[in-house]
C-alpha positions in Angstrom: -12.5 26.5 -8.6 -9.3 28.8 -8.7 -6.6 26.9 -6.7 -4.1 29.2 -5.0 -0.2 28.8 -6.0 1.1 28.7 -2.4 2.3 26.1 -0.6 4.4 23.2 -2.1 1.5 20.9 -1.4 -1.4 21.6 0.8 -4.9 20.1 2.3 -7.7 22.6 2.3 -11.1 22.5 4.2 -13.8 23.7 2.2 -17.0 24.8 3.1 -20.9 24.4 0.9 -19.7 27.4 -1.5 -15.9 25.9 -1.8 -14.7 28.8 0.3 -11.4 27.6 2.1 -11.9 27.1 6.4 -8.7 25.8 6.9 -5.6 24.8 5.3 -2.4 22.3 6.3 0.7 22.1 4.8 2.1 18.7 3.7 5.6 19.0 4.2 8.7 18.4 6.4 7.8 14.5 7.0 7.1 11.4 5.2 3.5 10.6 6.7 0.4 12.8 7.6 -2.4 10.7 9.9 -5.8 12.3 9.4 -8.7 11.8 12.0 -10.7 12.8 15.0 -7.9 11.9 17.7 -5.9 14.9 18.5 -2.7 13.9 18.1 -3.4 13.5 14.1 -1.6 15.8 12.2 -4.3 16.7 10.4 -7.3 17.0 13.3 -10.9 16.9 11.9 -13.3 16.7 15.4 -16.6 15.2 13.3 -18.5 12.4 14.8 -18.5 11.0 11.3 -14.5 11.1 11.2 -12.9 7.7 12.9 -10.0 8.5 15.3 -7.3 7.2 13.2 -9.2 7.5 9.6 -6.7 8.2 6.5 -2.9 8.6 6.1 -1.2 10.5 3.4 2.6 9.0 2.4 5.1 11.1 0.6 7.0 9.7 -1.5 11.2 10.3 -2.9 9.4 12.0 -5.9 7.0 14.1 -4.4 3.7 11.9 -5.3 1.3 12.0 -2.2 -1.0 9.0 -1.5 -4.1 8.6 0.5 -4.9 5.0 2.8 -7.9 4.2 4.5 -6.4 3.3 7.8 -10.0 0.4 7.8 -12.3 3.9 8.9 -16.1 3.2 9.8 -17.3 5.8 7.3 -14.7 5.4 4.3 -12.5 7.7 2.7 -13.9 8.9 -1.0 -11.5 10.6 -4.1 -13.7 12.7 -6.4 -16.8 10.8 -5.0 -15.4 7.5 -5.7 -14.4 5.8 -2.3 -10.9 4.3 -2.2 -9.6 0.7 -1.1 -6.2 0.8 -2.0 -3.4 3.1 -1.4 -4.3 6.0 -4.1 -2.2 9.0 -5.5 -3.5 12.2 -5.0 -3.5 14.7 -7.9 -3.9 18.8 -7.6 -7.5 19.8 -7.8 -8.6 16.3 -6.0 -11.4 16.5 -3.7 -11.0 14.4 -0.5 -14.4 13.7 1.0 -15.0 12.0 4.7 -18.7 11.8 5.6 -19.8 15.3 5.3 -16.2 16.8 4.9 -13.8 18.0 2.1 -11.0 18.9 1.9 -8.9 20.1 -1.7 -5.5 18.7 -2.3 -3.3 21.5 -3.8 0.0 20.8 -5.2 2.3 22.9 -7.4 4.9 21.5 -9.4 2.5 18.8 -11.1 1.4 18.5 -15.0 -2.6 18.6 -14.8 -4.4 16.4 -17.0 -3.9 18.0 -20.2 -7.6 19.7 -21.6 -8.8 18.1 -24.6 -9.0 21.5 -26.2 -5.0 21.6 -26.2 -3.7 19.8 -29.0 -1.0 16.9 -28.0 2.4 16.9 -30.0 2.9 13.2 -30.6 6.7 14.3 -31.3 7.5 14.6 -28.1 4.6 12.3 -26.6 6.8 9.6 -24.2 4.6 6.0 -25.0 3.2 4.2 -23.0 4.3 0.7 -22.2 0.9 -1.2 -21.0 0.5 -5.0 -21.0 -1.6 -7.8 -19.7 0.3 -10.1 -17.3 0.2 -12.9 -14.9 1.3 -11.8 -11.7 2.4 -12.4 -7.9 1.3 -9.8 -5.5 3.0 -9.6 -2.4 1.3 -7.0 0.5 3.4 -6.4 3.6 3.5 -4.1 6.7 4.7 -3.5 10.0 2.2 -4.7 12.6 0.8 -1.7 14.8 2.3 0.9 13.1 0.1 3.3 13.9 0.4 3.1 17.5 4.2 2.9 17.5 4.4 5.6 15.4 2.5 7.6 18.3 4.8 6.3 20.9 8.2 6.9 19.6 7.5 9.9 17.6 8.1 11.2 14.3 11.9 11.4 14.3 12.3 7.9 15.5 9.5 6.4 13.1 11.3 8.2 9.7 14.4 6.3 10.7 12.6 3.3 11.5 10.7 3.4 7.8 14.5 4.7 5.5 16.3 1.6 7.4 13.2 -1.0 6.6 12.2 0.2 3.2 16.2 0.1 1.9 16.6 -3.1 3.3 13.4 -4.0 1.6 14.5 -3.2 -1.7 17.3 -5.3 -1.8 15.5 -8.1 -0.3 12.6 -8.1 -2.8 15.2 -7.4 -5.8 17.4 -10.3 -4.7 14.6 -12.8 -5.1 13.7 -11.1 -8.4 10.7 -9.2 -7.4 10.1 -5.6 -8.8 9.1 -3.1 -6.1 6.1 -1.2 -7.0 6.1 1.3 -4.1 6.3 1.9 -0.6 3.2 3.4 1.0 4.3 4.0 4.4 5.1 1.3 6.4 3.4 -1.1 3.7 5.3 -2.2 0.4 3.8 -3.6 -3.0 5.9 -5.8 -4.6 5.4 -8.3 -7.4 6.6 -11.3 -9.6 6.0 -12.4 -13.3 7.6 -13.3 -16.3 10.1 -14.7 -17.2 9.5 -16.6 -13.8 6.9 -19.4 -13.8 3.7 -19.4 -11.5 5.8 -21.5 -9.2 9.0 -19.9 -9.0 7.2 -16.8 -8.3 5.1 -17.8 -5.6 7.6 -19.5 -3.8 10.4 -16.3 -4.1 7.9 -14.5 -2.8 7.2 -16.5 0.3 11.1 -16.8 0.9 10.9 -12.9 0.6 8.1 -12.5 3.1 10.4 -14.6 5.7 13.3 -13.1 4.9 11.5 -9.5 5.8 10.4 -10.8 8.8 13.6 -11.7 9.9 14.7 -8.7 9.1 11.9 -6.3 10.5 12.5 -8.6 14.1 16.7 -7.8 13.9 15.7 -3.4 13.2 13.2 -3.5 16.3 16.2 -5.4 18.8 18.4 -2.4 17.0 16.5 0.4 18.0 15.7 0.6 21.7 12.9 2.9 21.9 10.8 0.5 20.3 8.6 -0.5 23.2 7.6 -4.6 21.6 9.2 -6.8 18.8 8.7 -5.7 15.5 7.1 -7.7 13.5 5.4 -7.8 9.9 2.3 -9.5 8.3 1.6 -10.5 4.4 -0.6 -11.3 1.9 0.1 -13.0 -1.4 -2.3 -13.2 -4.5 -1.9 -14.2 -7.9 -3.9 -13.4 -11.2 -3.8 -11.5 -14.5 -2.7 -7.7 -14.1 -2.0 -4.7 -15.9 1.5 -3.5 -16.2 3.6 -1.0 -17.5 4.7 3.0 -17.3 1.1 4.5 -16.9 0.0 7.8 -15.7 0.8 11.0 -17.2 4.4 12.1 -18.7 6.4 13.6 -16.1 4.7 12.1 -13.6 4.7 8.2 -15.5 5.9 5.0 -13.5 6.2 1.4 -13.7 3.5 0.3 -12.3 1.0 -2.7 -11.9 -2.9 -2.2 -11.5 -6.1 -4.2 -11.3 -8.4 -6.6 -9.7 -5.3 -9.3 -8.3 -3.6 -6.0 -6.3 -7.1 -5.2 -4.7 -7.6 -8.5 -3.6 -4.1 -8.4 -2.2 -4.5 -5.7 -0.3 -7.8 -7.1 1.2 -6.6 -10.3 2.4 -3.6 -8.6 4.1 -6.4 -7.0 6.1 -7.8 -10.3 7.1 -4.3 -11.6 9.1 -5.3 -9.5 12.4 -9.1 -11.1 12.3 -7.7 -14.7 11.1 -4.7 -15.0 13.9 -2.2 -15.6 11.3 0.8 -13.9 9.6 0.6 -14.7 6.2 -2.7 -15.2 4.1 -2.6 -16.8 0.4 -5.5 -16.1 -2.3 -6.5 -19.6 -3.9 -4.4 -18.9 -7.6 -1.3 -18.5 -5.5 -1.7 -21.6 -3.3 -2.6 -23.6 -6.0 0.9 -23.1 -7.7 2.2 -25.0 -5.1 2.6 -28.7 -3.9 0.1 -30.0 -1.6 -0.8 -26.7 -0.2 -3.8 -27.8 1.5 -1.9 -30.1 3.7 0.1 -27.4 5.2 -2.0 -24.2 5.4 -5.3 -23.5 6.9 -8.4 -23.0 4.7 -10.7 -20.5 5.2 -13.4 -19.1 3.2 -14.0 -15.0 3.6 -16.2 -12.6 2.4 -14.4 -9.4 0.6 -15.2 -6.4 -0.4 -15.9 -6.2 -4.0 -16.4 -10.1 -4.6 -20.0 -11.3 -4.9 -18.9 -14.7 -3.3 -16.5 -15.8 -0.6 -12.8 -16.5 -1.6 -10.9 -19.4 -0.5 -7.7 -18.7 1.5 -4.6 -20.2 2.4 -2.9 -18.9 6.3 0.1 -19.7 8.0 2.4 -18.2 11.0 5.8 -17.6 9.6 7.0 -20.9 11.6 4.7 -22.8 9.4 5.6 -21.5 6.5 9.6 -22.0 7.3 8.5 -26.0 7.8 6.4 -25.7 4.4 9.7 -24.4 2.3 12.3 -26.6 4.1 10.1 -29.3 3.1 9.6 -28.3 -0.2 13.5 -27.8 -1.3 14.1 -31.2 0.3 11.7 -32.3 -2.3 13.1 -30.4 -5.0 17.0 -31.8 -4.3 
């Protein structure tokens, strides 16, 4: 298929013979909701489309990622249906039930032919390792509606002031941020910290963002309820390192642990909790079973239930003062 050189980046909806119906342009805000409601910015009025049923999030550098926003019928990437925040490429096809859509975007290298011969001179290498790893998930609770309420203006100022603060949070407890996918963050832990030390950072980050998150929502007045966040922690060997293609390669972390992360952040709204540990994580701690509730789940991609650790924030605040009185 020839794609057109037009807009910076685009969605296109494309018909049996890959003829173009329809085409949106992806530009002038951070976040693009895609679904059968009206109000989406991209409006696709199928019975097999859920109201609310993906999100694309621009990011600083231009890269465009796709979410399920938890759809009925799923949301596929070149026939492979995504669970995790993914990064759209130019030449991607979108697919939901029986539609597609073509993202276009100029500006970006294309996955180099294998016919084209690579000059190893000036070939940037790639820095890839095993590693064990904390996984912290986070986001704003009922984003989606608020963002309906108050607006686009409102909601980009809302997401600059919680993602900067963020970033300094998460770096001050020596966590690396992977990336911000709308009002959800990725963050992680590992060496040279031990399995404890990065657990536990990472739970004294998750309060310290809720604090936070509560403070911003008594700041800005429009928002109709308190802000609040929920979180998910998992720990377990992952691959990190600068992947993906050069000018367009990032530090990044991938694999199984992240999945699983993002999963059991799912779960907090069906559990009635705030925060929910996977078993690896609690286990680095001290007498975690006495303090959290345990709860056995079925998961996508796992054959067998997975043990988890929950907790409301308050809880967890009572865990860690008792644990530092421990420590002194």
């Amino acid at each position: 298929m020839d794609i057109p050189s037009e807009p910076p980046a685009s969605l296109k909806l494309i018909d049996n013979q890959e003829g173009v119906v329809q085409t949106w342009k992806l530009e002038g805000q951070p976040t693009f909701r895609l679904g059968r409601a009206p109000n989406c910015n991209i409006n696709l009025p199928y019975s097999w489309v859920s109201r609310q049923h993906a999100m694309i999030q621009v990011e600083e550098n231009g890269v465009h990622n796709i979410i399920d926003l938890g759809s009925s019928n799923g949301t596929f990437v070149n026939n492979t249906r995504i669970f995790t925040p993914t990064a759209l490429r130019t030449g991607d096809i979108i697919r939901i039930g029986k539609t597609e859509l073509l993202f276009v975007q100029k500006n970006i290298l294309k996955d180099q032919s294998p016919s084209e011969p690579e000059d190893f001179n000036d070939r940037t290498v790639a820095f890839v390792q095993k590693e064990r790893v904390t996984i912290l998930v986070c986001d704003i609770v009922e984003f989606t509606r608020l963002s309906e309420i108050i607006g686009d203006q409102l909601i980009s100022k809302l997401l600059r002031s919680w993602t900067d603060q963020l970033n300094t949070i998460i770096r001050k407890n020596k966590g690396i941020v992977d990336k911000f996918i709308g009002d959800a963050v990725l963050a992680m832990w590992t060496s040279p910290l031990t399995p404890e030390e990065s657990t536990t950072l990472a739970l004294q980050t998750v309060l310290e963002v809720s604090d936070f998150t509560e403070k911003l929502g008594k700041k800005l007045l429009e928002i109709p309820w308190e802000l609040k966040i929920r979180a998910a922690l998992n720990t377990g060997e992952a691959v990190v390192g600068n992947m993906g293609v050069d000018g367009q390669r990032d530090f990044t972390v991938i694999g199984n642990v992240v999945n699983v992360a993002f999963r059991l952040e799912s779960l907090t709204k069906k559990a009635g909790l705030e925060l929910i540990m996977g078993e690896d994580a609690a286990n680095t701690l001290c007498e975690a079973d006495k303090y959290f509730v345990t709860k056995k789940y079925e998961i996508r991609g796992k054959e067998e239930q997975i043990l988890t650790y929950g907790s409301s924030f308050d809880q967890l605040r009572h865990y860690l003062s008792l644990s530092s009185l421990n420590n002194d």
